[in-house]
C-alpha positions as CSV (number, residue, x, y, z in Angstrom):
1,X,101.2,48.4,110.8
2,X,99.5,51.7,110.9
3,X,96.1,52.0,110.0
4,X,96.6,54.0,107.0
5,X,93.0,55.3,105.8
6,X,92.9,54.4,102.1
7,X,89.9,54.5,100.4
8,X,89.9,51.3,97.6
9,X,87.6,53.1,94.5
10,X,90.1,54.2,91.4
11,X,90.1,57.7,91.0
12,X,87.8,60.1,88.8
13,X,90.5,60.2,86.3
14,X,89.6,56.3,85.6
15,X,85.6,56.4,86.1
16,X,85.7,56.5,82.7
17,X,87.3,53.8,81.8
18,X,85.2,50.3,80.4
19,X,88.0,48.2,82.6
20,X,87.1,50.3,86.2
21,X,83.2,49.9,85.2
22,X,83.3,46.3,84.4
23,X,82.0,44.5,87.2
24,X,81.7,47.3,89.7
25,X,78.7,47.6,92.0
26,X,77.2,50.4,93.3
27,X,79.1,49.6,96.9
28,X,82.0,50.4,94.9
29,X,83.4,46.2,94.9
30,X,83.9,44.1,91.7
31,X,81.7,41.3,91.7
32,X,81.0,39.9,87.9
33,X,77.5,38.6,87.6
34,X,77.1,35.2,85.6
35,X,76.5,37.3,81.6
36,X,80.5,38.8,82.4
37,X,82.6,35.4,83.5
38,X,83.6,34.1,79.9
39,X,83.4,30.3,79.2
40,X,87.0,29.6,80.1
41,X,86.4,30.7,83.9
42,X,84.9,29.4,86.5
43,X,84.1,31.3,89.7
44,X,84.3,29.8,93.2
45,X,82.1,32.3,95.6
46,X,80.1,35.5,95.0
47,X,82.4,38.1,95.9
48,X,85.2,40.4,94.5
49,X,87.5,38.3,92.1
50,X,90.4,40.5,92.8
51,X,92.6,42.5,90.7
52,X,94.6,40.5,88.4
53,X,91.6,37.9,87.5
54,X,89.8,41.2,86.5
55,X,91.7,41.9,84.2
56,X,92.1,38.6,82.4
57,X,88.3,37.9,82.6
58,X,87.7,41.6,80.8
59,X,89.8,40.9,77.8
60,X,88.5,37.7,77.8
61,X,85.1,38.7,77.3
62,X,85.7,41.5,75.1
63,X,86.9,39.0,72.7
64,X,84.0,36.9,73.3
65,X,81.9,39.6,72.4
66,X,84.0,39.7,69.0
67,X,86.3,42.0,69.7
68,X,90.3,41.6,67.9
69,X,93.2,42.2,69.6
70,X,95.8,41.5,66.4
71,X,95.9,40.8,62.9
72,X,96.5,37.5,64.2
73,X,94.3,36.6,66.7
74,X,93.9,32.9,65.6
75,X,97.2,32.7,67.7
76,X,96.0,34.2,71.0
77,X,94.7,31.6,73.8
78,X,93.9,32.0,77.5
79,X,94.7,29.7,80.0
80,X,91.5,27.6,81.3
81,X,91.4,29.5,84.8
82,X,89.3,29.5,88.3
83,X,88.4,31.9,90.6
84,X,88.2,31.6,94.3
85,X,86.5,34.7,94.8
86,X,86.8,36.9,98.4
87,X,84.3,35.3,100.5
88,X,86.4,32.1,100.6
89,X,89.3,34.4,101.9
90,X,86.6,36.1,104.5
91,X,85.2,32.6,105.4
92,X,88.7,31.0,105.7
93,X,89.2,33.8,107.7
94,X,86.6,34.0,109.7
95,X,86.3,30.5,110.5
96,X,89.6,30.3,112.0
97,X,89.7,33.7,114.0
98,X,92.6,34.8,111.9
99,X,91.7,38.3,112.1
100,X,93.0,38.6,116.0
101,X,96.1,37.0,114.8
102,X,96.1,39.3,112.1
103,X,95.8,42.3,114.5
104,X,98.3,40.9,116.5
105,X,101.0,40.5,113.7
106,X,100.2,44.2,112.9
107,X,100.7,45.5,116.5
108,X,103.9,43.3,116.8
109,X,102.9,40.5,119.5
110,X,103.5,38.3,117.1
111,X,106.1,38.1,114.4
112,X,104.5,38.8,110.2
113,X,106.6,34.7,110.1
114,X,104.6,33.4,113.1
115,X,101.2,35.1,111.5
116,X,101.9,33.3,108.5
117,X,102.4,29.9,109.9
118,X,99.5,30.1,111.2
119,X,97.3,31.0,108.2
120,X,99.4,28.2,106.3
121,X,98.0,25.8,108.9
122,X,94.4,26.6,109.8
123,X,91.7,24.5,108.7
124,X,90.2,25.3,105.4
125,X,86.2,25.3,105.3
126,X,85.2,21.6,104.0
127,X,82.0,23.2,102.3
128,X,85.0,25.5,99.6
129,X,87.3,22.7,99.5
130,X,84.8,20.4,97.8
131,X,84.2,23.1,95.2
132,X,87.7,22.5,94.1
133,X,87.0,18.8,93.4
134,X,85.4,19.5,90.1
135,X,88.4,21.6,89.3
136,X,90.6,18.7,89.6
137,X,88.4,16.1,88.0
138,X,88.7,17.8,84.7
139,X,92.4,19.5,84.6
140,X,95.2,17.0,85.1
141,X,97.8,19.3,84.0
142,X,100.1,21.4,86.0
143,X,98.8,24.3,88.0
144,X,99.5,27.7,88.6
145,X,97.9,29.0,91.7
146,X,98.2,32.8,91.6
147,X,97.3,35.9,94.3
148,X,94.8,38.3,93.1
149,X,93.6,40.8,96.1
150,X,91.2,43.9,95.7
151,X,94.4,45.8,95.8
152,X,96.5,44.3,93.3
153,X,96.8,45.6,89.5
154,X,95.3,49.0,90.8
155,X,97.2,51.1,88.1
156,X,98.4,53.3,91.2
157,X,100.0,50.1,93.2
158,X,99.8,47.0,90.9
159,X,101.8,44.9,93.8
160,X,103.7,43.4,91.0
161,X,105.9,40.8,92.9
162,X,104.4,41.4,96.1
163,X,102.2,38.4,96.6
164,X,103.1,34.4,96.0
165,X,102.2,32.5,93.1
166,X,103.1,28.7,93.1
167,X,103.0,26.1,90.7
168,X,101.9,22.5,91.1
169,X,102.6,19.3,89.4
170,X,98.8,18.1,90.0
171,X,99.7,14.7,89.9
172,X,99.0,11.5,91.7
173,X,95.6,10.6,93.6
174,X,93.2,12.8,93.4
175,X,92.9,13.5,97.8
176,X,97.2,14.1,97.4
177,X,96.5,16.9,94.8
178,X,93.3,18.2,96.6
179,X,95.4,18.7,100.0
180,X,98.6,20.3,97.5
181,X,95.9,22.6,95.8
182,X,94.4,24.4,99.3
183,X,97.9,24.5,100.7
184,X,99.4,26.3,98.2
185,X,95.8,28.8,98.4
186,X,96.4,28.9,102.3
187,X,100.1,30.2,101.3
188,X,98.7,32.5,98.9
189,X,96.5,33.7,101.9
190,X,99.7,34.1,104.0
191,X,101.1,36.3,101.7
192,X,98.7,38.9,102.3
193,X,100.4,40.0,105.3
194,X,104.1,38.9,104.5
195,X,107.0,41.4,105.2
196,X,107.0,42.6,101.7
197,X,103.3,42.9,101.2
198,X,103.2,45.3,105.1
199,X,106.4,47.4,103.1
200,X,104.4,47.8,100.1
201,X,101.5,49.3,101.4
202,X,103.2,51.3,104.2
203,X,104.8,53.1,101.7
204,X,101.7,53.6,99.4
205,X,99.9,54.4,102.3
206,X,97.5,51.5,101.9
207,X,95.1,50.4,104.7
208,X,96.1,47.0,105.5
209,X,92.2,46.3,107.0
210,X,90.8,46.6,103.1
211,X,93.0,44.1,101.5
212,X,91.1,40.6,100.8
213,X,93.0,38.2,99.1
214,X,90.8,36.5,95.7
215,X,92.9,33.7,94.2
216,X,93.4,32.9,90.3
217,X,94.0,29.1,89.6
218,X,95.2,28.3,85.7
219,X,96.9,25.3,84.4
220,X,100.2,25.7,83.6
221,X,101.2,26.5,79.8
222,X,103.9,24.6,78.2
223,X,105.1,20.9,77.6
224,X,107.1,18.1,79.3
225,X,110.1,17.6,78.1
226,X,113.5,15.5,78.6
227,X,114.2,14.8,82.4
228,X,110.9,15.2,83.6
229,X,110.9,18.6,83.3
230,X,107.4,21.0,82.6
231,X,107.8,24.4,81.0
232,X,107.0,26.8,78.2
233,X,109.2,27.3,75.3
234,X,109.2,30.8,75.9
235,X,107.4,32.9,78.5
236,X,107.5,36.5,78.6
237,X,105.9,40.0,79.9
238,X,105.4,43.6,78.0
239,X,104.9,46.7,78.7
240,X,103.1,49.3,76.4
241,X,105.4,52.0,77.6
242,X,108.9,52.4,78.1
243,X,109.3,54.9,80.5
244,X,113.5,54.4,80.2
245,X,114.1,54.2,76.3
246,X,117.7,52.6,76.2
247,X,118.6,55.3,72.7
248,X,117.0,58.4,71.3
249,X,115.5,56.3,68.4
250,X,112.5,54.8,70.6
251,X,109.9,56.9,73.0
252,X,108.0,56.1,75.5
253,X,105.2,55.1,73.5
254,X,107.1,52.4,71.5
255,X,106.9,49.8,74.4
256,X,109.1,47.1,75.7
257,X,109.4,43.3,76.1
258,X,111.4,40.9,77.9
259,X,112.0,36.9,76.5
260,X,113.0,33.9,78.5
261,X,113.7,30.4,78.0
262,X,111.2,28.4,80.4
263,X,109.0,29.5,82.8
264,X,108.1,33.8,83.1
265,X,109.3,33.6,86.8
266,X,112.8,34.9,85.1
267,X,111.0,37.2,82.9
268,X,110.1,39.5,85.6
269,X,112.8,39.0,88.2
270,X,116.3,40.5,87.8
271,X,118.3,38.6,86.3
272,X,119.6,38.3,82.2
273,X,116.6,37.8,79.2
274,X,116.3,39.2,75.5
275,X,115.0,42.5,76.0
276,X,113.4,44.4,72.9
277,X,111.6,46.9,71.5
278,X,108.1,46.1,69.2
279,X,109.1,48.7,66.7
280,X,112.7,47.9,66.5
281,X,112.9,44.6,67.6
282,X,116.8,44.7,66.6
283,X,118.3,47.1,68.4
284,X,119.4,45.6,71.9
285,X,119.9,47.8,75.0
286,X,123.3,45.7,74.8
287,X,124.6,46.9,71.7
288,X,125.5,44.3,68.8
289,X,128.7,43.1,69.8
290,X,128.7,39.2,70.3
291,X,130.3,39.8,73.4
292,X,128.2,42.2,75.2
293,X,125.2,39.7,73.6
294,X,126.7,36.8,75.0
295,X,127.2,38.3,78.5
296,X,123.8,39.5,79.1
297,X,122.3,36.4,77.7
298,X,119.8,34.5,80.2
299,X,121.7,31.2,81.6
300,X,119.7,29.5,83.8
301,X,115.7,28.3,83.0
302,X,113.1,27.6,85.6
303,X,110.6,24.7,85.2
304,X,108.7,22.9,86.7
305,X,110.0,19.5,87.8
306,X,107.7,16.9,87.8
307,X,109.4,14.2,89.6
308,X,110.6,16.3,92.2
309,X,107.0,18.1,92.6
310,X,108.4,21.8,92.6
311,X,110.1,24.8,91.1
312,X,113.6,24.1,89.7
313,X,116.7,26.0,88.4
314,X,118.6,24.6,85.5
315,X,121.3,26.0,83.6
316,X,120.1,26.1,79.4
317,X,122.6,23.3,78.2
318,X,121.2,21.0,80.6
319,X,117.6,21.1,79.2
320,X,118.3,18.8,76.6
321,X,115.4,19.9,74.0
322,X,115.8,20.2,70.9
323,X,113.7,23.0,70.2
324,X,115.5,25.6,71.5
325,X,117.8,25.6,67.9
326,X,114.4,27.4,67.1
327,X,115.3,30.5,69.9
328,X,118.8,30.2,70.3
329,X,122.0,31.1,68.4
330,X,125.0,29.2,68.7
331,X,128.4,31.0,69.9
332,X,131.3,29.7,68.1
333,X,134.6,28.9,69.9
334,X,135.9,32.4,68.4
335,X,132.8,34.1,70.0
336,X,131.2,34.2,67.0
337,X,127.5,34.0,66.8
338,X,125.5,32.5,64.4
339,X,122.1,30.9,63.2
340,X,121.4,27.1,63.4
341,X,120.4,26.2,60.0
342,X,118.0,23.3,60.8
343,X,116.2,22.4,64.2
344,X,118.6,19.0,64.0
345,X,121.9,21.4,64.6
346,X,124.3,19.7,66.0
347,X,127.1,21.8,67.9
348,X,130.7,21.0,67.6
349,X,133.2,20.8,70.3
350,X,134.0,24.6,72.0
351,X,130.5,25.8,70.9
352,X,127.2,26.3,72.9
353,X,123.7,27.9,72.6
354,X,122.8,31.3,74.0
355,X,119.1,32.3,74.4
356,X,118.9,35.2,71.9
357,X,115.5,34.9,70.3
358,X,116.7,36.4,66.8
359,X,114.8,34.1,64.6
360,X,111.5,34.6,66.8
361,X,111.3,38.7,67.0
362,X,113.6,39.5,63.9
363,X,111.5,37.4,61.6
364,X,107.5,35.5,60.5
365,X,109.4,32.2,60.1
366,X,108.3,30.7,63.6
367,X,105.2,33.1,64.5
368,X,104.3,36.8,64.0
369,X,105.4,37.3,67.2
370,X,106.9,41.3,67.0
371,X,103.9,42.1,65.1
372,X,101.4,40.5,67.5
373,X,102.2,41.9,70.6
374,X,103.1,45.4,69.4
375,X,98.9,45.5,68.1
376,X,98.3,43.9,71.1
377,X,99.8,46.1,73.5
378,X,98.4,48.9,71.7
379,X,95.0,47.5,71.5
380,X,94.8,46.6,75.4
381,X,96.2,49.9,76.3
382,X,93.5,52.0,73.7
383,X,90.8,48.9,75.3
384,X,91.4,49.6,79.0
385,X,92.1,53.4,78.7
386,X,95.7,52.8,80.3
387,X,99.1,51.8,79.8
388,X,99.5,47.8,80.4
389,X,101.7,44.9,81.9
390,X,100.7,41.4,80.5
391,X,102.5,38.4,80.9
392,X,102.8,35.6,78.4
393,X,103.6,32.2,77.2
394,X,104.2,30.3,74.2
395,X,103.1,26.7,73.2
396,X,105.5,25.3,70.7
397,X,104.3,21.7,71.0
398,X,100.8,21.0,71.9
399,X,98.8,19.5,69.3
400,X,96.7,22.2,69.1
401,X,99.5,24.6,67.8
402,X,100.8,21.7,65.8
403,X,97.3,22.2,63.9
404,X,98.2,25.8,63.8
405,X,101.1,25.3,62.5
406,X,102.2,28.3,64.3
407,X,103.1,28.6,68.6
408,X,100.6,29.9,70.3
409,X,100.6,32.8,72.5
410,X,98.6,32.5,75.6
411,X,97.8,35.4,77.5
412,X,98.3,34.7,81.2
413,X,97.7,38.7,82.7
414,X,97.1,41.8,81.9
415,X,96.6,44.7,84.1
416,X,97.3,48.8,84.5
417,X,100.9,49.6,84.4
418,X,102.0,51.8,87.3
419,X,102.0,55.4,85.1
420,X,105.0,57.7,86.1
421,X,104.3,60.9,86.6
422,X,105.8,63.0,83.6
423,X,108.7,65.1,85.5
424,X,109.4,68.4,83.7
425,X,112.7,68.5,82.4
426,X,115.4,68.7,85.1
427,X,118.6,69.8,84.0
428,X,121.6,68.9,86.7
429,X,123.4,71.9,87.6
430,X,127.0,72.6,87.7
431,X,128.6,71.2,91.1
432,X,132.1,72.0,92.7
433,X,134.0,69.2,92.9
434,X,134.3,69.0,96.6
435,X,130.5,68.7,96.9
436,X,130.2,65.7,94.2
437,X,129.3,62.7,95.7
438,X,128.4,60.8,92.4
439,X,128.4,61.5,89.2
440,X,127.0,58.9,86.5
441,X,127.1,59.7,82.4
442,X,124.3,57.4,81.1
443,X,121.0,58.1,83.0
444,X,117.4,57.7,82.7
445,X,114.6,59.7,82.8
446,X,114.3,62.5,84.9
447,X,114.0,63.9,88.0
448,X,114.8,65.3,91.3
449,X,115.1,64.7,95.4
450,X,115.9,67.1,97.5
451,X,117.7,66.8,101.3
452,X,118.0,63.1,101.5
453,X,120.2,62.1,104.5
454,X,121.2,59.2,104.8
455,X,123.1,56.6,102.7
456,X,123.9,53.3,102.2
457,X,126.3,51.5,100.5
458,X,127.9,47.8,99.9
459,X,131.1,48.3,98.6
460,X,131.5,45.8,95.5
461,X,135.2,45.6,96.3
462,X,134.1,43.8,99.5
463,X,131.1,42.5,98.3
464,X,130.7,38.6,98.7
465,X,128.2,36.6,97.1
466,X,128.8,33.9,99.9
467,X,127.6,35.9,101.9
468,X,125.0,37.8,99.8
469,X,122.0,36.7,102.1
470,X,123.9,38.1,105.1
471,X,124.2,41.4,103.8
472,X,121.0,41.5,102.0
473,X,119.2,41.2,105.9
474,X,122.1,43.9,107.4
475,X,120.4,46.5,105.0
476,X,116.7,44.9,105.6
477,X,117.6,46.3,109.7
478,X,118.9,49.9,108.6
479,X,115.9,49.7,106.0
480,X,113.6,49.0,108.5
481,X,114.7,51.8,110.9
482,X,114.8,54.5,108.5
483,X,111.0,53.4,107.3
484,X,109.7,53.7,111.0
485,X,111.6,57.7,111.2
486,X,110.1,58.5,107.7
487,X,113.5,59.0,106.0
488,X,114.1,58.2,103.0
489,X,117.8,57.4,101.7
490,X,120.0,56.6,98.7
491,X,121.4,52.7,98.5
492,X,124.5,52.1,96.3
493,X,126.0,48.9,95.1
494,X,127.2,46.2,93.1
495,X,125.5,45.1,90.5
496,X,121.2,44.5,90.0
497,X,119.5,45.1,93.4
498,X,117.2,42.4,94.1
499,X,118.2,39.7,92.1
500,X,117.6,36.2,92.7
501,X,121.1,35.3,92.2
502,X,123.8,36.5,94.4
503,X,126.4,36.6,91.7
504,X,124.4,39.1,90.0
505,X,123.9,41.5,93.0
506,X,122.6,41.6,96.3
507,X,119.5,39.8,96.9
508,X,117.3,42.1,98.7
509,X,113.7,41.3,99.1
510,X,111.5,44.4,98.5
511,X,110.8,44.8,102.4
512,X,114.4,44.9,102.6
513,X,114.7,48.0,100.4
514,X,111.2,50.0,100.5
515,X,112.4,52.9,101.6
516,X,115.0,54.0,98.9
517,X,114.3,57.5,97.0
518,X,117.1,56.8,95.0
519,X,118.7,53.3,93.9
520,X,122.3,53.2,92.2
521,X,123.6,50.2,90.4
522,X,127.5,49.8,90.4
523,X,129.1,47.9,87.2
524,X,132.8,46.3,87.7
525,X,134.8,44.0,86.1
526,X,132.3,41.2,87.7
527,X,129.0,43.1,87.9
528,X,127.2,44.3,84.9
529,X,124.5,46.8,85.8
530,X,122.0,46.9,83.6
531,X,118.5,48.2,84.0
532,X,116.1,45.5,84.2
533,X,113.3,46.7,81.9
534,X,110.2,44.9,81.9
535,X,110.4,43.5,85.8
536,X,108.9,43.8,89.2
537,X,111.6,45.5,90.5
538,X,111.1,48.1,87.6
539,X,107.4,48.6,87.3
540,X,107.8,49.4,90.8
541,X,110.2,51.9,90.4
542,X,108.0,53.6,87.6
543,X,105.2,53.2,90.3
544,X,107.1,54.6,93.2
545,X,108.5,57.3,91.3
546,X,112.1,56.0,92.7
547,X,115.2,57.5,90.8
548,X,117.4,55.4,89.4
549,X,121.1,55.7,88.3
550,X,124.0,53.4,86.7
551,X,127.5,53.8,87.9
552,X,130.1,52.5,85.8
553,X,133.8,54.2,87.7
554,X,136.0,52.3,84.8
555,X,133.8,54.4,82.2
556,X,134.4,57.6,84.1
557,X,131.9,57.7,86.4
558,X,132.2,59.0,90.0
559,X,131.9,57.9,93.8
560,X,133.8,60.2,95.9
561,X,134.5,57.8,99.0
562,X,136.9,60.6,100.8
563,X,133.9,62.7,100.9
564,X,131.3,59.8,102.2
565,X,133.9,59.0,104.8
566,X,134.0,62.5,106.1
567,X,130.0,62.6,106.8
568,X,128.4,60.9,110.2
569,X,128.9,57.0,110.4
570,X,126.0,55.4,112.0
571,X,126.8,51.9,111.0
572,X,129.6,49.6,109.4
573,X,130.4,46.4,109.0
574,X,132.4,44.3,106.9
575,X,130.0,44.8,103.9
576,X,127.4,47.3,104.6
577,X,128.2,51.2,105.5
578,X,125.9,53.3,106.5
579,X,126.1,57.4,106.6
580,X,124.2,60.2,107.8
581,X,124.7,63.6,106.1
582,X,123.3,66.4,108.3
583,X,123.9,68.7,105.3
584,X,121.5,66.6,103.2
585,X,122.4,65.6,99.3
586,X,120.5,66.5,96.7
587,X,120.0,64.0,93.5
588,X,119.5,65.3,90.1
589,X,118.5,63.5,86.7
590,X,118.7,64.6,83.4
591,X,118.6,62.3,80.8
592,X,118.9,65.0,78.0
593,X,122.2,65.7,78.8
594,X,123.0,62.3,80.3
595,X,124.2,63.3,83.4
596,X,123.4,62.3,87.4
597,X,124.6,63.6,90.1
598,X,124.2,63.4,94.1
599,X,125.9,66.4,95.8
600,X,126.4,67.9,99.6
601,X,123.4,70.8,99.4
602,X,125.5,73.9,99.5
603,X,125.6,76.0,103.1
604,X,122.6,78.1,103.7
């Protein structure tokens, strides 16, 4: 890894800003004396608390200090939460002499998988691990064990995705969840200096010898249901812009947010959830056709299985609870969608639920929930003198909310969103058709790259989900190469990049894919390709300032094959083809006239 210089201190633009003051010293690190850590935190070491526990522990003292965040802040919760702070990291470090394996996994003696089986299983310092005893001796609920390094939630390079977070059942005797609780922070500490973390900040120009790794420990929100199964109702994550409004009727400004049944893990990776605006909470990037609302519907939930002691999939029907007649609709055997009229619904033969939310965002029946977290995205981002990311949960059945009468919304993060550059307007020009090597009619945003040359694509006529994994690894190698010559390309193919499921797309990890300028998302008959607003994968586009572009060929879109096959092959296989174009292509976006287009540059 190159020893980029990168000097950690937010820029003058931010000084300003009550969320870069708060806890800063005069060294320039973040260290939060005992008057700042609210009553709901506890802090494990002296030194920085990292990025994403900074953010939390601000808006949890500003609220503290009486400020209000919503007309209906009797709703909002935090999650009880502990900070290991970086000296544990530096002592952990230290006392195992990880740093020289560190150094070595960055000079390539050893591989980034080898470096992090061995920070996995070094010893961890008896004189922390006893400070995690009184953790467990209160809080016998799930866990959540989350990253937060000095990097992460910059608003330049929030990492979003980057770094592990696990969950934990936290049951059984109390030495079995003490040696559970510092492996998962050991594998926390690995990802420091995983593959995907060494892509991120190679291509943010990040210096890998200034990250230190803090880590956040909440308990888990939600409720055991049927099957043994731990989750929330509903998690979630918004943003307070929307930097790819889906119709003219919503700006930037007007926000979005992204619903899922279960656990947030699918709120924020690529695959289907109830995606809305606050101001116009019924008008789906979809459309309104039951079909269309049926198809992108979310299908599978993950919680946290507490006989099995880890992360599970299951599909929705197979949850078994019967809240979810409070969130879902039911799809008739025509298609048909409607309303359950009691929580007691029963569903007749040839019908099913589908996560769609309607009741919860279209209405004040269940919660205020539109109305909440449009004044509360508006009051973080006015509070921390940025746009923001937060991630959420609901409780639907503690006693607490029961008391309430009302779920209640617990805010799990907040932190900077990645703020995209405002392109002036780019208006594509008019192209001969033999230079035309795409052409897409629903785009957005805006910009422009110039000379890119090289391209790869996966051909979703070839494209096989079996082998997904396969292919995902093929482009990780061409990835990889072009990253080390500095040359950026444009990857085409079937359906969402990066999604967990291989039926939805290839599932690239973002090491895999780090050095794409441009990204293009096919749709077919099988793959639907649909911009995932409100994930990882897309705050880090917004961040990376990475142009993005929808290809749909049965609605008249363009990919002129002839004229990739007649440019310099420098790799094919049965799935992956890769071309170099000595010409260069130029990419143009310009969403006011809906049009993209990647052409050969035209002969000096």
């Amino acid at each position: 890894m190159p020893p980029h210089q990168h000097d950690h201190t937010p820029s003058d633009a931010h000084h300003a800003s009550a969320f870069f003051a708060f806890g800063r010293q005069p060294d320039g690190r973040y260290r939060l004396p005992p008057n700042l850590v609210p009553d709901n935190v506890e802090l494990i070491g002296d030194g920085d608390v990292g990025g994403k526990a900074r953010g939390l522990i601000f808006v949890m003292h500003y609220i503290e200090r009486g400020g209000r965040l919503a007309d209906v802040d009797h709703l909002l919760r935090f999650p009880r939460s502990t900070v290991l702070a970086t000296d544990v990291f530096d002592a952990f470090m230290k006392r195992n002499r990880l740093d020289e394996d560190v150094q070595a996994g960055c000079d390539r003696r050893i591989t980034l998988a080898e470096l992090g089986e061995r920070i996995a299983s070094a010893e961890f310092p008896p004189e922390w691990k006893e400070q995690l005893l009184p953790l467990l001796g209160r809080e016998h609920r799930p866990l959540v064990v989350r990253s937060s390094s000095v990097m992460e939630d910059d608003p330049d390079h929030s990492f979003a995705g980057i770094y592990l977070s696990e969950f934990l059942t936290n049951r059984g005797p109390l030495e079995k969840r003490l040696s559970a609780l510092v492996a998962s922070i050991q594998r926390v500490y690995a990802s420091t200096f995983a593959s995907n973390a060494r892509a991120y900040r190679k291509r943010h120009h990040l210096d890998w010898r200034r990250e230190k790794m803090a880590v956040l420990i909440q308990n888990m929100i939600g409720s055991q249901y049927s099957h043994g199964l731990f989750y929330p109702l509903v998690g979630g994550v918004a943003f307070s812009r929307n930097y790819y409004p889906w119709t003219e009727r919503l700006s930037v400004e007007d926000g979005v947010v992204r619903l899922v049944v279960g656990v947030g893990t699918r709120a924020v990776g690529r695959e289907y959830a109830r995606v809305f605006s606050p101001r116009m909470p019924g008008l789906r990037p979809e459309g309104n056709d039951p079909t269309a609302i049926v198809q992108f519907s979310q299908e599978t939930v993950d919680v946290l299985d507490m006989h099995q002691d880890r992360l599970e999939t299951r599909k929705l029907h197979e949850l078994d609870n019967p809240l979810l007649t409070k969130i879902c609709s039911i799809v008739g055997s025509d298609g048909s969608l409607r309303e359950p009229m009691s929580s007691a619904a029963m569903l007749t033969s040839g019908e099913r639920l589908v996560a769609s939310f309607s009741r919860l965002i279209e209405g004040n029946t269940l919660m205020p929930l539109t109305p909440l977290v449009r004044h509360l995205l508006h009051s973080l981002e006015e509070l921390m003198s940025l746009p923001v990311d937060v991630e959420f949960a609901l409780d639907f059945s503690s006693p607490e909310a029961s008391d309430q009468q009302a779920p209640l919304f617990y805010l799990l993060q907040v932190r900077p969103l990645g703020n995209r550059p405002e392109h002036r307007r780019i208006t594509a020009p008019d192209v001969p058709d033999h230079r035309v090597v795409l052409q897409s009619h629903r785009v957005l945003g805006n910009g422009m790259r110039a000379g890119i040359r090289h391209l790869i694509l996966v051909e979703p006529s070839t494209y096989r989900w079996d082998r997904a994994y396969d292919i995902a690894r093929s482009i990780g190698r061409i990835n990889h190469e072009l990253v080390e010559q500095d040359e950026p390309y444009i990857l085409i193919g079937p359906g969402r990049w990066a999604s967990s499921n291989p039926q939805l797309g290839v599932p690239v990890q973002y090491g895999e894919i780090s050095g794409a300028a441009v990204i293009v998302e096919m749709s077919t008959a099988s793959f639907a390709a649909e911009l995932s607003y409100g994930t990882h994968f897309y705050a880090d586009m917004v961040a990376s300032d990475v142009l993005y572009l929808p290809v749909s060929e049965p609605h008249g879109d363009l990919v002129n094959r002839s004229l990739l096959d007649a440019q310099e092959l420098v790799h094919r296989d049965p799935f992956v083809t890769h071309y170099r174009i000595p010409r260069g292509l130029d990419v143009y976006v310009d969403a006011l006239r809906q049009r993209g287009i990647v052409a050969l540059r035209a002969p000096s």
